[in-house]
C-alpha positions as CSV (number, residue, x, y, z in Angstrom):
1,X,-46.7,4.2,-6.5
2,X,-45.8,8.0,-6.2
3,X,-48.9,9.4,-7.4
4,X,-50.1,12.6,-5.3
5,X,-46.7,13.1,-3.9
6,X,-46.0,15.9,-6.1
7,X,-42.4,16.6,-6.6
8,X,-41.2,13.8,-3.9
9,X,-42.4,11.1,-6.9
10,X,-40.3,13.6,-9.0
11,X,-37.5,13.0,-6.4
12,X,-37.5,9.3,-6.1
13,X,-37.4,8.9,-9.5
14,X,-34.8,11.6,-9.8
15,X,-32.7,9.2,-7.3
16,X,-33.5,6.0,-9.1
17,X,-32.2,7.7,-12.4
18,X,-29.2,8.2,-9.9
19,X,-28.5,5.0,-9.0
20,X,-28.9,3.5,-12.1
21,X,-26.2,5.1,-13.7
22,X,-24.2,5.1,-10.9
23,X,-24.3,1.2,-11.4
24,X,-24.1,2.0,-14.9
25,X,-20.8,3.7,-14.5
26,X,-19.1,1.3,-12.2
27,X,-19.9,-1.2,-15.0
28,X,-18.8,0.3,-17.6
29,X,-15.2,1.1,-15.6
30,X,-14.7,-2.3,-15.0
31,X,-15.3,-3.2,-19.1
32,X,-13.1,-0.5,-20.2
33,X,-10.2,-2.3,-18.0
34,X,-10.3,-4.7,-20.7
35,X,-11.0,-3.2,-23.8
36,X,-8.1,-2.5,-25.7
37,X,-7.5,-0.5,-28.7
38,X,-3.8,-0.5,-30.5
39,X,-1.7,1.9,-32.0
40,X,1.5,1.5,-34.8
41,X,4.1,3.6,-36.0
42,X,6.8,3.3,-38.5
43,X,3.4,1.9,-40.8
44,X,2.9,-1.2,-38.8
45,X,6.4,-1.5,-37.6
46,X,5.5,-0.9,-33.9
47,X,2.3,-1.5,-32.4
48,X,1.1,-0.8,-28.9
49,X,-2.1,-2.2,-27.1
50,X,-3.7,-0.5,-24.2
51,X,-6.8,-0.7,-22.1
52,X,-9.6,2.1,-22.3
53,X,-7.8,3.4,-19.0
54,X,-4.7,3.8,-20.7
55,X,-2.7,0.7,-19.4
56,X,-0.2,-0.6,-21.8
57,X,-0.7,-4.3,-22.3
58,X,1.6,-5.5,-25.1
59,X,4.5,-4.3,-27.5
60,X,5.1,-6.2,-30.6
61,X,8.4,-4.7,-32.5
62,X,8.9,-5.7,-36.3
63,X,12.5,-7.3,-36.0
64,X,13.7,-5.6,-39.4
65,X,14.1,-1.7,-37.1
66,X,16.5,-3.2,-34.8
67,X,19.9,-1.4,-35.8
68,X,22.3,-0.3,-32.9
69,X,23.0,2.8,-35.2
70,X,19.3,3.4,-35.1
71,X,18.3,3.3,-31.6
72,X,17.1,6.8,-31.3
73,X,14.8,5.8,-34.0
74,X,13.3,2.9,-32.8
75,X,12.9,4.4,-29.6
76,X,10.9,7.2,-31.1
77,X,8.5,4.7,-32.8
78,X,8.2,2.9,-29.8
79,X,6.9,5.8,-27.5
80,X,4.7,7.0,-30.7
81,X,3.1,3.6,-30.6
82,X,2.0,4.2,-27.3
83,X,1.3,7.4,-27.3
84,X,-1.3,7.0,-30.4
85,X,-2.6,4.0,-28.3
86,X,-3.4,5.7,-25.4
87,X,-4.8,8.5,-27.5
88,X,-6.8,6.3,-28.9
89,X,-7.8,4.4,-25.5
90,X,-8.9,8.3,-24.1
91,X,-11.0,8.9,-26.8
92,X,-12.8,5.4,-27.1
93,X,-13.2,5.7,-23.2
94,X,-15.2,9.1,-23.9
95,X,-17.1,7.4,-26.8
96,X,-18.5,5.1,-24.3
97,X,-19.0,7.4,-21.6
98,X,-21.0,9.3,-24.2
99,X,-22.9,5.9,-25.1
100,X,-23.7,5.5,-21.8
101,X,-24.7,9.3,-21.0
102,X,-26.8,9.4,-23.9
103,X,-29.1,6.6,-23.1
104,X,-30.0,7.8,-19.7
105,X,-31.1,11.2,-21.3
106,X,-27.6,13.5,-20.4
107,X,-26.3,15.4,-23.0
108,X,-23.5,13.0,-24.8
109,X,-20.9,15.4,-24.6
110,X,-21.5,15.9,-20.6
111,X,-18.1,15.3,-18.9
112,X,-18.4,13.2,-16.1
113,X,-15.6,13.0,-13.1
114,X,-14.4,8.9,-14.1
């Protein structure tokens, strides 16, 4: 179809390539708003679950930490349940950005503005 145009057939597939991850991309946003990943403290006490973009979808708290003389404590476990799941939501969310990088031929560590 391009042949004899030189670098313009270079071009339009340069700009296909485009496109195609740019679709790529706004797919793979729209997953990772419902992926989850989940993080626990206290060994399983509290867990956290949170999308790939970091949004905090559910709280489960074992009964046994709730102590008004420990409040400071349970409050810490909460917050380090969510802050290990969103830890871990950022870093699956560059695993599949590197997924997706990868198989259109960028380098898998490339860091992409999303």
């Amino acid at each position: 179809m391009f042949k004899g145009l030189g670098q313009m057939g270079d071009m339009a597939k340069m700009m296909k390539a485009a496109q195609e991850m740019q679709t790529k991309m706004a797919e793979l946003q729209e997953e990772m708003k419902v992926m989850t990943v989940e993080g626990e403290s206290g060994a399983g006490l509290v867990k956290a679950t949170c999308t790939l973009k970091g949004e905090l979808k559910s709280l489960d708290v074992d009964p046994s930490i709730f102590n008004p003389d420990d409040k400071e404590a349970v409050e810490d476990l909460i917050l380090a349940a969510i802050k290990t799941a969103q830890t871990r939501a950022n870093e699956r969310a560059q695993e599949e950005m590197g997924k997706l990088t990868e198989g259109l031929g960028l380098p898998k560590d490339m860091n992409l503005p999303f």
